[in-house]
Short mmCIF file of the C-alpha atoms (twelve columns), coordinates in Angstrom:
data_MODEL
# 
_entry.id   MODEL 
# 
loop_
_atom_site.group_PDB 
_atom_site.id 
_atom_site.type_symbol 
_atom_site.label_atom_id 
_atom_site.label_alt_id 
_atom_site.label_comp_id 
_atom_site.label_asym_id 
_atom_site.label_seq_id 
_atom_site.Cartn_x 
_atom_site.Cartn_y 
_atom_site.Cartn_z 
_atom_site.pdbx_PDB_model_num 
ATOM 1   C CA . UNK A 1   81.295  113.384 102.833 1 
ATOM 2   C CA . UNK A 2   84.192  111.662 101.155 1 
ATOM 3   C CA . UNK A 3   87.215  113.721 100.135 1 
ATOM 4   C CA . UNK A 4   86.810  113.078 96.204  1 
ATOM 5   C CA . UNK A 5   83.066  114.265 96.435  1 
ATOM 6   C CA . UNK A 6   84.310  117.455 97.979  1 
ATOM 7   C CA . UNK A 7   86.499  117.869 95.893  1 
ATOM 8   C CA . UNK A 8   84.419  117.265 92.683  1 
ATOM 9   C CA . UNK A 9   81.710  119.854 94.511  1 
ATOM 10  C CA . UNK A 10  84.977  122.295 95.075  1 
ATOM 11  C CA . UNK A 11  85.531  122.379 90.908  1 
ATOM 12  C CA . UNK A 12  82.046  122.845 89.965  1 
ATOM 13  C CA . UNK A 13  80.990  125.458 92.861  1 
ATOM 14  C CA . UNK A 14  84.180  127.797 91.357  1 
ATOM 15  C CA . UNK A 15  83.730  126.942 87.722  1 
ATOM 16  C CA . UNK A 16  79.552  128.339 88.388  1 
ATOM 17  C CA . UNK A 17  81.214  131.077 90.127  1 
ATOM 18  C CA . UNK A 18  83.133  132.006 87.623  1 
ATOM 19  C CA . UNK A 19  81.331  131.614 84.884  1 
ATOM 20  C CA . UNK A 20  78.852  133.722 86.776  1 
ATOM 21  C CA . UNK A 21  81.480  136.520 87.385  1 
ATOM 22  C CA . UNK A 22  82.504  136.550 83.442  1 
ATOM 23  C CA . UNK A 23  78.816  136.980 81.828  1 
ATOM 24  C CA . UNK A 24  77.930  139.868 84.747  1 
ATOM 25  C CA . UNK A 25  81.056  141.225 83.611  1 
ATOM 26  C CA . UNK A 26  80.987  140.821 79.725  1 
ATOM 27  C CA . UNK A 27  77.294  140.232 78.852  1 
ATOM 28  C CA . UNK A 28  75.588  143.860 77.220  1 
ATOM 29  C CA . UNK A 29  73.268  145.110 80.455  1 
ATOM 30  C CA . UNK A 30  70.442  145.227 77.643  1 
ATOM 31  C CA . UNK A 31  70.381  141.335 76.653  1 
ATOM 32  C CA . UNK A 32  71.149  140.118 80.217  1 
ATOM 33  C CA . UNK A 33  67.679  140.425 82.014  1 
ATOM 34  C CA . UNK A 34  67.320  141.284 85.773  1 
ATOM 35  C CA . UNK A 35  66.228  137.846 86.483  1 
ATOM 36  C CA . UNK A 36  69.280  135.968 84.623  1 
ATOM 37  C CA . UNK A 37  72.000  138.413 86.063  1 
ATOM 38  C CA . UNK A 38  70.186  137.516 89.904  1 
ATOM 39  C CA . UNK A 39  70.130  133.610 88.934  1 
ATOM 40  C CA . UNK A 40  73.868  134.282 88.191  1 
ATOM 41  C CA . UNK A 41  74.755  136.036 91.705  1 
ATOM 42  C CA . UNK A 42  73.250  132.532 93.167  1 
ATOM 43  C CA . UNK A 43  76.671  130.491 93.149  1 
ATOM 44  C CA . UNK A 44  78.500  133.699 94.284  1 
ATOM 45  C CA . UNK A 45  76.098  134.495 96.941  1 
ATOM 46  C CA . UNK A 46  76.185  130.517 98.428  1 
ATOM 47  C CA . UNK A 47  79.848  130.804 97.966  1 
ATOM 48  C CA . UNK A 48  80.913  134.133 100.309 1 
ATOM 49  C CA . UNK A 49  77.509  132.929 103.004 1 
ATOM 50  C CA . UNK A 50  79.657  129.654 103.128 1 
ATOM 51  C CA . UNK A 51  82.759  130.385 103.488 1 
ATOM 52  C CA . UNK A 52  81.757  133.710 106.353 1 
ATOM 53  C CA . UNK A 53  79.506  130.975 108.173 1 
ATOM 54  C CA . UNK A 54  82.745  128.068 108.215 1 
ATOM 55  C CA . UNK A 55  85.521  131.133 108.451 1 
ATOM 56  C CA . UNK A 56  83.204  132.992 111.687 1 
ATOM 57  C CA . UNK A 57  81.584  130.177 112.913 1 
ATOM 58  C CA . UNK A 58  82.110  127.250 115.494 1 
ATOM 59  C CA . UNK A 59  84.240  124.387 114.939 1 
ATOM 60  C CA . UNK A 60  80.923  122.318 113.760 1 
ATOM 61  C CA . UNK A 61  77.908  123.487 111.810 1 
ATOM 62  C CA . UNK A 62  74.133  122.928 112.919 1 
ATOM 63  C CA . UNK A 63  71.589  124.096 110.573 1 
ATOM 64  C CA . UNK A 64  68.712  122.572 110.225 1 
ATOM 65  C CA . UNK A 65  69.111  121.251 106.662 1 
ATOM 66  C CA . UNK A 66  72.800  120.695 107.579 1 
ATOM 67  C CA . UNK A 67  75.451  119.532 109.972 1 
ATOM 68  C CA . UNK A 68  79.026  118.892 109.083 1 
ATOM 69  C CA . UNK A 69  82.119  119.386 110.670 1 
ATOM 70  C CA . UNK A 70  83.986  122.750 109.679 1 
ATOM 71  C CA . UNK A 71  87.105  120.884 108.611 1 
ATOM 72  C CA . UNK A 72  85.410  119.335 105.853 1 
ATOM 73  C CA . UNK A 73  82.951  122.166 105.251 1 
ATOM 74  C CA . UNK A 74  85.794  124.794 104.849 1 
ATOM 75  C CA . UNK A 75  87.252  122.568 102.212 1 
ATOM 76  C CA . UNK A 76  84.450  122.922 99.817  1 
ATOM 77  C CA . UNK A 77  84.181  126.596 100.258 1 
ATOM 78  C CA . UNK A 78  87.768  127.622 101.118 1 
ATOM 79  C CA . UNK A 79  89.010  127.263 97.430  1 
ATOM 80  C CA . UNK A 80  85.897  128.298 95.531  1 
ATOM 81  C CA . UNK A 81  85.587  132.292 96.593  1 
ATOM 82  C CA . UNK A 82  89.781  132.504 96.236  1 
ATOM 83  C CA . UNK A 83  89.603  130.935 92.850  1 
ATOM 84  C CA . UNK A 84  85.973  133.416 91.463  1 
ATOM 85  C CA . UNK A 85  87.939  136.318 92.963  1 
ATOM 86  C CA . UNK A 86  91.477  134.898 90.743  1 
ATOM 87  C CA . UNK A 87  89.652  134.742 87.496  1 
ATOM 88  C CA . UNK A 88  87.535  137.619 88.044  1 
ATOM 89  C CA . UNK A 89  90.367  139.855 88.315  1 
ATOM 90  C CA . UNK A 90  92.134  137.992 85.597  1 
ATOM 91  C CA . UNK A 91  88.830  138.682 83.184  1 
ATOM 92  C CA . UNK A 92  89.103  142.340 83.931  1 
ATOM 93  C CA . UNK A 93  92.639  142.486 82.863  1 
ATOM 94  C CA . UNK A 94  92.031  140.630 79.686  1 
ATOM 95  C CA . UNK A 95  92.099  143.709 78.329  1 
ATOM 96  C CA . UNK A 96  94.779  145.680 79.691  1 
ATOM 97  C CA . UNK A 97  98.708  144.910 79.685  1 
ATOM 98  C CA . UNK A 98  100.337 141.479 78.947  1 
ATOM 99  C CA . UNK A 99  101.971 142.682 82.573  1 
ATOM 100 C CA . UNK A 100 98.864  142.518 84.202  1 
ATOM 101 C CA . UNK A 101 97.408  139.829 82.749  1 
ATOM 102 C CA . UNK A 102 100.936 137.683 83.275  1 
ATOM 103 C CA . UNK A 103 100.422 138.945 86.988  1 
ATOM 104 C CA . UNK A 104 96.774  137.841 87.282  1 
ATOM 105 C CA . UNK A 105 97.743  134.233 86.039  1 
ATOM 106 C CA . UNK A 106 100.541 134.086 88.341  1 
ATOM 107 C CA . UNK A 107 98.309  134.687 91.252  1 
ATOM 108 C CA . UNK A 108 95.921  132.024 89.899  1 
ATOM 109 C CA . UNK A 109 98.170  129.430 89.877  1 
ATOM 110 C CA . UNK A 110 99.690  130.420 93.663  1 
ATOM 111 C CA . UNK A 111 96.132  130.231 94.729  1 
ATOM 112 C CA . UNK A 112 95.839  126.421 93.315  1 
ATOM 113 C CA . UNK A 113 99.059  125.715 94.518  1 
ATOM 114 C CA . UNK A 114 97.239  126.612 98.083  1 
ATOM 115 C CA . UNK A 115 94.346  124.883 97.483  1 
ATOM 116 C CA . UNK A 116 96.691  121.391 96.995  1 
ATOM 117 C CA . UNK A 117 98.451  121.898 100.267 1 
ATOM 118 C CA . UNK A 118 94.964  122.434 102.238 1 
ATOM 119 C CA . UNK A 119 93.616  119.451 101.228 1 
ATOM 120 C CA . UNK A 120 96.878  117.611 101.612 1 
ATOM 121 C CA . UNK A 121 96.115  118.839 105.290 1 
ATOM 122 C CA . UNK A 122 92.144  117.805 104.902 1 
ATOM 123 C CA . UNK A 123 93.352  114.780 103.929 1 
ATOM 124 C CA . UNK A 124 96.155  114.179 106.582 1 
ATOM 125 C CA . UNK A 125 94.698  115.304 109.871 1 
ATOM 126 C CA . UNK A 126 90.540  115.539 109.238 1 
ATOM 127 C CA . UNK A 127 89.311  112.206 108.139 1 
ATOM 128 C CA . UNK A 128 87.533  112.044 111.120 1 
ATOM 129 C CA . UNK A 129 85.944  115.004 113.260 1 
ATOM 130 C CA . UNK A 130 87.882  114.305 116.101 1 
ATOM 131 C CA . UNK A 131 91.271  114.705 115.140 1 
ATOM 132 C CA . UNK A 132 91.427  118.613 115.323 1 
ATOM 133 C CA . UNK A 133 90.528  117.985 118.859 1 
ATOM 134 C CA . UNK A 134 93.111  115.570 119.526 1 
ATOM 135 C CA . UNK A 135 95.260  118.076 117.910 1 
ATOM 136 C CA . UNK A 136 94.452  120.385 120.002 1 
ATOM 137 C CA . UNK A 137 94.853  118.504 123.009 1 
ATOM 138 C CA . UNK A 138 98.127  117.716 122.260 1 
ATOM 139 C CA . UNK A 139 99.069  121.136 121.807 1 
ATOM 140 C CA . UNK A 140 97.561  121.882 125.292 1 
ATOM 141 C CA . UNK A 141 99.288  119.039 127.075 1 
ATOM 142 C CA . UNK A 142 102.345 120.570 125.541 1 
ATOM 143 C CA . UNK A 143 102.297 123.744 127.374 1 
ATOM 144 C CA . UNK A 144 102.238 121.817 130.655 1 
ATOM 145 C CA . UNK A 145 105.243 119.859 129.360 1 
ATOM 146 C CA . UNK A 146 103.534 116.555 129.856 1 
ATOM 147 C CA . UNK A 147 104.959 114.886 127.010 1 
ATOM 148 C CA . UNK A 148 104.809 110.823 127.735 1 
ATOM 149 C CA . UNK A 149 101.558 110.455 128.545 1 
ATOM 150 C CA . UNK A 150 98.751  108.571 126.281 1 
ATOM 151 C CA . UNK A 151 95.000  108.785 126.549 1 
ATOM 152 C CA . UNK A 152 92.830  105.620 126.303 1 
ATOM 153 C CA . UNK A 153 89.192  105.301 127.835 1 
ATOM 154 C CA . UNK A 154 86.129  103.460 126.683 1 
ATOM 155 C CA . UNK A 155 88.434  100.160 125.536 1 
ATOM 156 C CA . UNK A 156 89.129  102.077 122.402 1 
ATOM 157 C CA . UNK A 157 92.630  103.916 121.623 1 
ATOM 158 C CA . UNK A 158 92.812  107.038 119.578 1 
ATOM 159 C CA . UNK A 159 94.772  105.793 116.607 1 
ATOM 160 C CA . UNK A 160 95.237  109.012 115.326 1 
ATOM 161 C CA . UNK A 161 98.576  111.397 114.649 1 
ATOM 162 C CA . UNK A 162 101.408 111.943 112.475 1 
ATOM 163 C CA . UNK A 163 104.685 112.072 114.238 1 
ATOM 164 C CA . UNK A 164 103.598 113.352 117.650 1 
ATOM 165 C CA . UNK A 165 104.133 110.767 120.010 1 
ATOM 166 C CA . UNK A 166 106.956 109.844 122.241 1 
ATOM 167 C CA . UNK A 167 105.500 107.237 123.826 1 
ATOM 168 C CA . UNK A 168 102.990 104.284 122.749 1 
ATOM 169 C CA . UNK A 169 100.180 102.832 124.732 1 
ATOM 170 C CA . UNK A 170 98.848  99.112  124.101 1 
ATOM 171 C CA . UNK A 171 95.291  97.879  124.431 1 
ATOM 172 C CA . UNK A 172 93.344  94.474  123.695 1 
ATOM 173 C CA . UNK A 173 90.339  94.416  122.506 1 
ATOM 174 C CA . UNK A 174 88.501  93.788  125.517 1 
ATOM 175 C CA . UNK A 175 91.033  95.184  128.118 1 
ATOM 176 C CA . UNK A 176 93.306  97.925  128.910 1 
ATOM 177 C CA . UNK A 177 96.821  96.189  128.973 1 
ATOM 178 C CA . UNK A 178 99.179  97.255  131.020 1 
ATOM 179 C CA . UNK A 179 103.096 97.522  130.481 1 
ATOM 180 C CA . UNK A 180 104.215 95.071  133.176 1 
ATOM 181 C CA . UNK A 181 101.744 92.945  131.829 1 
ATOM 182 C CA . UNK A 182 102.816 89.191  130.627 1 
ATOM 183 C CA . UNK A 183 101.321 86.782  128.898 1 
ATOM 184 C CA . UNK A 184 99.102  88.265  126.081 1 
ATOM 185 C CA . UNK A 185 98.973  87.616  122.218 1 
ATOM 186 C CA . UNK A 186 101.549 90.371  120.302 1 
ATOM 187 C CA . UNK A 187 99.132  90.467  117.378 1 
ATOM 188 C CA . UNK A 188 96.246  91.776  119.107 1 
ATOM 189 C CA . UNK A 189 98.115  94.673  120.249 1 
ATOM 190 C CA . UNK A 190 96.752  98.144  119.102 1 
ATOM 191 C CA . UNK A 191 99.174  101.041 119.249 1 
ATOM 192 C CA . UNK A 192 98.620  104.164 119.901 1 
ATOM 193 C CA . UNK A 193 100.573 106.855 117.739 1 
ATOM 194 C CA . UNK A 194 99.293  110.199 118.926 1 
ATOM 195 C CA . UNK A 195 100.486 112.363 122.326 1 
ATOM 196 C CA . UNK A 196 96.507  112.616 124.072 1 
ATOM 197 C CA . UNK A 197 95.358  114.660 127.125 1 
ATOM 198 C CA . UNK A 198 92.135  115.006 128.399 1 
ATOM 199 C CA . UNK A 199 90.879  115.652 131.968 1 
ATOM 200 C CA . UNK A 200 87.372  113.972 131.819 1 
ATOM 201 C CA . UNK A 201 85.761  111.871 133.788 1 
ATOM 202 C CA . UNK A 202 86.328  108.368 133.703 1 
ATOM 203 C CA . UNK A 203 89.063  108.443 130.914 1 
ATOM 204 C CA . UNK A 204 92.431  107.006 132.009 1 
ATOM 205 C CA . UNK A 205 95.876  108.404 131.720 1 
ATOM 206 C CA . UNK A 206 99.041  106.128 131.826 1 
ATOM 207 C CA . UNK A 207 102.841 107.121 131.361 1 
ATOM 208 C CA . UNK A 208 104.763 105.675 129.325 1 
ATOM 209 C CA . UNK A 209 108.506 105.838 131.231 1 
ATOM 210 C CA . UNK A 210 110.334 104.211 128.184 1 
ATOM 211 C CA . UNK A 211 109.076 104.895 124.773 1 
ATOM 212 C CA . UNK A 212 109.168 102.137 122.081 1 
ATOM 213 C CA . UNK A 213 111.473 103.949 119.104 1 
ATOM 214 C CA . UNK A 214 110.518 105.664 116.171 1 
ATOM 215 C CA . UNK A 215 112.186 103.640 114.022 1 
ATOM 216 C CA . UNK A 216 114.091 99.925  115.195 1 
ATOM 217 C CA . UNK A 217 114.871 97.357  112.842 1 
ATOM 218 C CA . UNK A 218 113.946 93.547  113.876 1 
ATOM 219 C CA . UNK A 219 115.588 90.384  114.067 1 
ATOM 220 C CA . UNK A 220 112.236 88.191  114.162 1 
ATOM 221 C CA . UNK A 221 109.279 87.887  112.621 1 
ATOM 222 C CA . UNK A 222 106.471 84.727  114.449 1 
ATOM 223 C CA . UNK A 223 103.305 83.985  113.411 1 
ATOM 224 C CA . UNK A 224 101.791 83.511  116.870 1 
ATOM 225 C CA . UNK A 225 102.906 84.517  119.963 1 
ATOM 226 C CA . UNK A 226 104.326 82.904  122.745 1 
ATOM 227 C CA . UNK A 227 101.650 82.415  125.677 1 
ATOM 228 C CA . UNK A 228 104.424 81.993  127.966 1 
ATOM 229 C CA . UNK A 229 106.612 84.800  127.357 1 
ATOM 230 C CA . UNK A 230 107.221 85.883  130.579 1 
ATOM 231 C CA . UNK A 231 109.112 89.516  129.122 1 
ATOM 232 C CA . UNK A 232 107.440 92.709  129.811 1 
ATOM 233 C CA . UNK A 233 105.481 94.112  126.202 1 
ATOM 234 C CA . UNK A 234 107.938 96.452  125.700 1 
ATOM 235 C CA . UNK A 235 110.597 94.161  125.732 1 
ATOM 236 C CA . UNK A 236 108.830 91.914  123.210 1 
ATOM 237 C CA . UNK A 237 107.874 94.745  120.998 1 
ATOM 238 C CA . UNK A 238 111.161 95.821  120.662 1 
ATOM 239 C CA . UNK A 239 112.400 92.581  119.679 1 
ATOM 240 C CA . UNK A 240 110.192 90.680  117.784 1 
ATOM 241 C CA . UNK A 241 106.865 91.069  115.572 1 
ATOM 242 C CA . UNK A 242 103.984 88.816  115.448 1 
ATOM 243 C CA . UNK A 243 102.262 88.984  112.300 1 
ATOM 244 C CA . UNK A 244 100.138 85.619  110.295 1 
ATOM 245 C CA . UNK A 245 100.187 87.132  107.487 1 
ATOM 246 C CA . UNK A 246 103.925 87.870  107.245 1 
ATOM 247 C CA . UNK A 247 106.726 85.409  105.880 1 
ATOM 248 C CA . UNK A 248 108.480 84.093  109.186 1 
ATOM 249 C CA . UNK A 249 111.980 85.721  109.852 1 
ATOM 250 C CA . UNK A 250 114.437 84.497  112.307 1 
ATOM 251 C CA . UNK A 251 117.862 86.185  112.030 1 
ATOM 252 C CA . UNK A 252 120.753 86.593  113.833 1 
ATOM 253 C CA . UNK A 253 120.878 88.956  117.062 1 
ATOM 254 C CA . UNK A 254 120.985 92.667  115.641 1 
ATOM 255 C CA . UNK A 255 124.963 93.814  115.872 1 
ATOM 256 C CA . UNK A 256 126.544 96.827  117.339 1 
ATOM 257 C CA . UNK A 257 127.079 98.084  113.894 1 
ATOM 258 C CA . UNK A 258 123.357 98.251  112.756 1 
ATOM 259 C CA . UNK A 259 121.854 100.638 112.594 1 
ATOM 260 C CA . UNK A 260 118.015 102.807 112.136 1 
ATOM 261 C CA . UNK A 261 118.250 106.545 112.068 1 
ATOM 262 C CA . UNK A 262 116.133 109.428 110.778 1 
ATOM 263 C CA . UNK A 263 117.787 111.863 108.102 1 
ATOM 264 C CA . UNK A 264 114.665 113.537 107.401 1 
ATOM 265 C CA . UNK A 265 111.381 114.309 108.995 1 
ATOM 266 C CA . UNK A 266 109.041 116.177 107.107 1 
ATOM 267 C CA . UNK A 267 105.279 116.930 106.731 1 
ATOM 268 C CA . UNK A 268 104.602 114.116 104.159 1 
ATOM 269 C CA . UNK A 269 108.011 112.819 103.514 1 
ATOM 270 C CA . UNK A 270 110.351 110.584 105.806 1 
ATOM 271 C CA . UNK A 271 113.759 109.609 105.222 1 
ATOM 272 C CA . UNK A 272 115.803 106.897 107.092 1 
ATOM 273 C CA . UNK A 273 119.117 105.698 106.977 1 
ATOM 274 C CA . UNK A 274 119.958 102.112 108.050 1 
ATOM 275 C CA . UNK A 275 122.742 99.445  108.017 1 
ATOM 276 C CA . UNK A 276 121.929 96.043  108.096 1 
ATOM 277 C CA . UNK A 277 124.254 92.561  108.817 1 
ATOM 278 C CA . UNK A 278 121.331 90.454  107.784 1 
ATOM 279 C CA . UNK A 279 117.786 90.911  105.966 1 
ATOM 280 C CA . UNK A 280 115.595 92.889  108.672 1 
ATOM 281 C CA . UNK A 281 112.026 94.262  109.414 1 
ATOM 282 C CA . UNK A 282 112.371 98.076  109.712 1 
ATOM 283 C CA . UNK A 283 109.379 99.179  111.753 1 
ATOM 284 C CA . UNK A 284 108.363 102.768 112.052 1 
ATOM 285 C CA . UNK A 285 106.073 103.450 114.977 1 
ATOM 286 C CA . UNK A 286 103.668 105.511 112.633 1 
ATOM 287 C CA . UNK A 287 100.243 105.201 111.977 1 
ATOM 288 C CA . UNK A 288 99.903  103.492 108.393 1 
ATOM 289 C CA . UNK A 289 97.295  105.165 105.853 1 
ATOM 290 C CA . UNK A 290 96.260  104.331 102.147 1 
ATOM 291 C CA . UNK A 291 98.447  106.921 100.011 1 
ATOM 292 C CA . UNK A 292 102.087 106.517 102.065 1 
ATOM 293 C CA . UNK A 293 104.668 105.245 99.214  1 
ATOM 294 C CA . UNK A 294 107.684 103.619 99.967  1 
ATOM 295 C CA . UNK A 295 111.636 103.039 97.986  1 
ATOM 296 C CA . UNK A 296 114.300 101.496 99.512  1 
ATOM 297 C CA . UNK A 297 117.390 102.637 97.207  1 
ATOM 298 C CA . UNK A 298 114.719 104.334 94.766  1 
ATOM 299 C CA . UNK A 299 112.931 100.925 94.361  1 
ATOM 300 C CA . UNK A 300 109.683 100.700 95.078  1 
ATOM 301 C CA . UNK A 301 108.361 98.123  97.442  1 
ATOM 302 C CA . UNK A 302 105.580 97.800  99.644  1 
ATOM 303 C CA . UNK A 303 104.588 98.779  103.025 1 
ATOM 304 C CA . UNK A 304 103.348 95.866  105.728 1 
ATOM 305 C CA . UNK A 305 100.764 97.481  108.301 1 
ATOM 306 C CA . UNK A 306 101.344 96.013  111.592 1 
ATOM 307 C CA . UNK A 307 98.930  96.037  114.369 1 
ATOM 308 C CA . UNK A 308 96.145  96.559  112.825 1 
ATOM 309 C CA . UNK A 309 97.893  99.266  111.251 1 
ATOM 310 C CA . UNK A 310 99.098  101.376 114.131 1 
ATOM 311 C CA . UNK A 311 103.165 100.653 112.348 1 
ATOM 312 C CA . UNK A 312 105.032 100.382 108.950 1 
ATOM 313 C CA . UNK A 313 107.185 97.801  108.800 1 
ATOM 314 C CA . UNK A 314 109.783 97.642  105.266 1 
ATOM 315 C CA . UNK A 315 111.540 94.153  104.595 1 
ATOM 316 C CA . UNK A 316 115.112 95.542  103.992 1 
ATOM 317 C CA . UNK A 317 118.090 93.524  102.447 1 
ATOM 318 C CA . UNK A 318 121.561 93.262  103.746 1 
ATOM 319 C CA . UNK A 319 123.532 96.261  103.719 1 
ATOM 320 C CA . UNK A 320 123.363 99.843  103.792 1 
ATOM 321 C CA . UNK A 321 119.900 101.502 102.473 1 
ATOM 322 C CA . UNK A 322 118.368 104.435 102.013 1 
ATOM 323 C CA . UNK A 323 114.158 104.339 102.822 1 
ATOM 324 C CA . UNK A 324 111.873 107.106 102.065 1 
ATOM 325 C CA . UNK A 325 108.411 107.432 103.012 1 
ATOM 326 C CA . UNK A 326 105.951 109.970 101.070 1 
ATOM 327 C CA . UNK A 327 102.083 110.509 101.607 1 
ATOM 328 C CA . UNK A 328 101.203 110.693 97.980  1 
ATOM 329 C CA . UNK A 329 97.300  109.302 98.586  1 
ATOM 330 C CA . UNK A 330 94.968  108.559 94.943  1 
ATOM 331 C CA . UNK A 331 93.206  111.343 96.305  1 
ATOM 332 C CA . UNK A 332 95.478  113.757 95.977  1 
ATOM 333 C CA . UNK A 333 96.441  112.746 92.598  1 
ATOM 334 C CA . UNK A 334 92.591  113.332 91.948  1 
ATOM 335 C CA . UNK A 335 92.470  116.360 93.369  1 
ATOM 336 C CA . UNK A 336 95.490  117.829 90.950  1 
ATOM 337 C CA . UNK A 337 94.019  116.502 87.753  1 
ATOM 338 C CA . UNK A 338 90.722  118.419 89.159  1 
ATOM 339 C CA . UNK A 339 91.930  121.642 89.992  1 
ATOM 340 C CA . UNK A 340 93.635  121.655 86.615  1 
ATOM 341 C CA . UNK A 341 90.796  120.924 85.069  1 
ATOM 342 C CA . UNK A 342 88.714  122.963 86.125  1 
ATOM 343 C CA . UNK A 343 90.944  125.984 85.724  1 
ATOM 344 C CA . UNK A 344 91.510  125.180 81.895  1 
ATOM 345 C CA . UNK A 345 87.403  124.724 81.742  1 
ATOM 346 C CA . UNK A 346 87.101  127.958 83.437  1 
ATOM 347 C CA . UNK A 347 89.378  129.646 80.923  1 
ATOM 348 C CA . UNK A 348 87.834  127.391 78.080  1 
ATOM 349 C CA . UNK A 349 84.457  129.236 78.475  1 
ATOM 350 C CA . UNK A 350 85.972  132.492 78.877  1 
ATOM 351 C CA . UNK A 351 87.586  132.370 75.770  1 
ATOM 352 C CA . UNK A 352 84.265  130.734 73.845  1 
ATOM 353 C CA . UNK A 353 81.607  132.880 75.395  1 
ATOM 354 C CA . UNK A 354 84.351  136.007 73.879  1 
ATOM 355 C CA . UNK A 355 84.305  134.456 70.498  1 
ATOM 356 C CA . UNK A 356 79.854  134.499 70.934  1 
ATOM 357 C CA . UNK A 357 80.008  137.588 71.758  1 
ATOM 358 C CA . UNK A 358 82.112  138.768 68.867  1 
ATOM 359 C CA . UNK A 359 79.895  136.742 66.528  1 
ATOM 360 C CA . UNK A 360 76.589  138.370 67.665  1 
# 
């Protein structure tokens, strides 16, 4: 299901909820009959069964009428139940102490705040169901301090990660290509950007002993590549990019006094520092996804994806410059203008279902 649905089914799941919670709450017991007050339980009663069968259960749900993976699933039902509980509390202290009720709200808005950085994590590492595994993997292979090894089986790399990898793996699209390998086309190169171990059969493991760099600036830019470059990949790769749709760029040899260095590495932001003699290509070996924003100096530019987007790469000019990276997908502006929303709409019928009541 795609994140903005989820998110849309999120808003209106809670807002039911709610809205449920306030007329049990509010409504006189003798114009509320039994069958309306059960009808209201409904979206709190689909909300808790949810949320205990995602929270309890396996990684993946198989119902009959259902299957989804629990990483999407517990971000439909996740914020709902926190947020019903919120305003359900805050309902019951409409009438008590401006303390209370200044309390309540508080709470409310921590519990949004929440909500935003769990789907910034839905939307980082589950857009597919196998990330949490590769996650996990990762984490396991860690514990055995294997540390430069990527996975690749089946002709197909796992292009997944976000700043995990100390090593990159290359593959064609018909082959597994090997590091001493010569003679290949740069631009069909597919990197991988995500530390992978699993003991299966028939999947391949490969060490990388000399990791490409996280973040290298480059001299040259070709559109095709040399058939009879003789270097090894890694050697080219750190050199040189091929890319058709790129402007070509043929500089001189980087100096001793250039420079690419990380100042800041954090969840959804990245900062680098760099010095340049000439104009450049700064490539970062990270996987490139719709939503990363880029400034050099606090001026926006855009980001290239290179290899088939398994790298950044940031034209910079000559001189000293500051770069910063930050994951700010459409989504998640979406999802902000959402949650608000649907808070004010919650409180919005709260305060006109008061004024009925008064009326009546």
């Amino acid at each position: 299901m795609p994140i903005r649905y989820i998110i849309i089914l999120n808003q209106i799941i809670a807002v039911l909820t709610a809205w449920g919670l306030h007329m049990l709450i509010t409504e006189k017991k003798d114009a509320l009959s039994n069958k309306k007050r059960a009808l209201l339980f409904i979206p709190l009663i689909i909300s808790i069964s949810f949320s205990a069968a995602v929270l309890f259960g396996n990684d993946e749900i198989n119902w009959s009428f259902i299957s989804i993976s629990k990483g999407s699933f517990m971000s439909i039902m996740y914020g709902p139940i926190l947020i019903a509980i919120t305003i359900a509390a805050l309902i019951l202290s409409i009438s008590k102490s401006k303390i209370t009720t200044l309390i309540v709200s508080v709470i409310a808005m921590l519990i949004v705040a929440d909500q935003i950085y769990y789907h910034i994590l839905v939307l980082k590492y589950l857009r597919t169901t196998e990330i949490a595994g590769i996650r996990k993997s990762y984490e396991s292979s860690k514990a055995y301090g294997i540390h430069n090894y990527r996975y690749f089986g089946n002709n197909k790399l796992t292009l997944e990660g976000h700043y995990l990898a100390n090593g990159y793996l290359g593959l064609e699209p018909e082959r597994i290509l090997k590091f001493d390998q010569k003679n290949f086309k740069l631009e069909n190169i597919y990197i991988s950007s995500v530390s992978h171990l699993q003991l299966t059969t028939g999947e391949q493991i490969r060490e990388v002993p000399s990791p490409i760099p996280r973040v290298r600036l480059i001299a040259t830019v070709k559109h095709n590549a040399l058939p009879t470059d003789e270097r090894p990949i890694q050697e080219q790769l750190r050199e040189s990019v091929v890319d058709p749709d790129l402007s070509e760029l043929t500089g001189p040899p980087i100096d001793k006094t250039e420079y690419a260095k990380i100042i800041h590495d954090g969840f959804t932001k990245l900062v680098i520092e760099t010095n340049t003699s000439s104009h450049r290509l700064l490539i970062v070996s990270d996987r490139y996804w719709p939503g990363w924003k880029a400034k050099v100096n606090n001026q926006a530019v855009d980001i290239i994806p290179l290899y088939n987007g398994s790298m950044r790469g940031i034209m910079l000019p000559k001189g000293k410059a500051i770069i910063a990276f930050n994951y700010m997908p459409q989504d998640f502006h979406i999802l902000c203008y959402l949650f608000f929303a649907g808070i004010f709409a919650i409180n919005g019928l709260i305060i006109l279902q008061r004024r009925l009541i008064k009326k009546e």
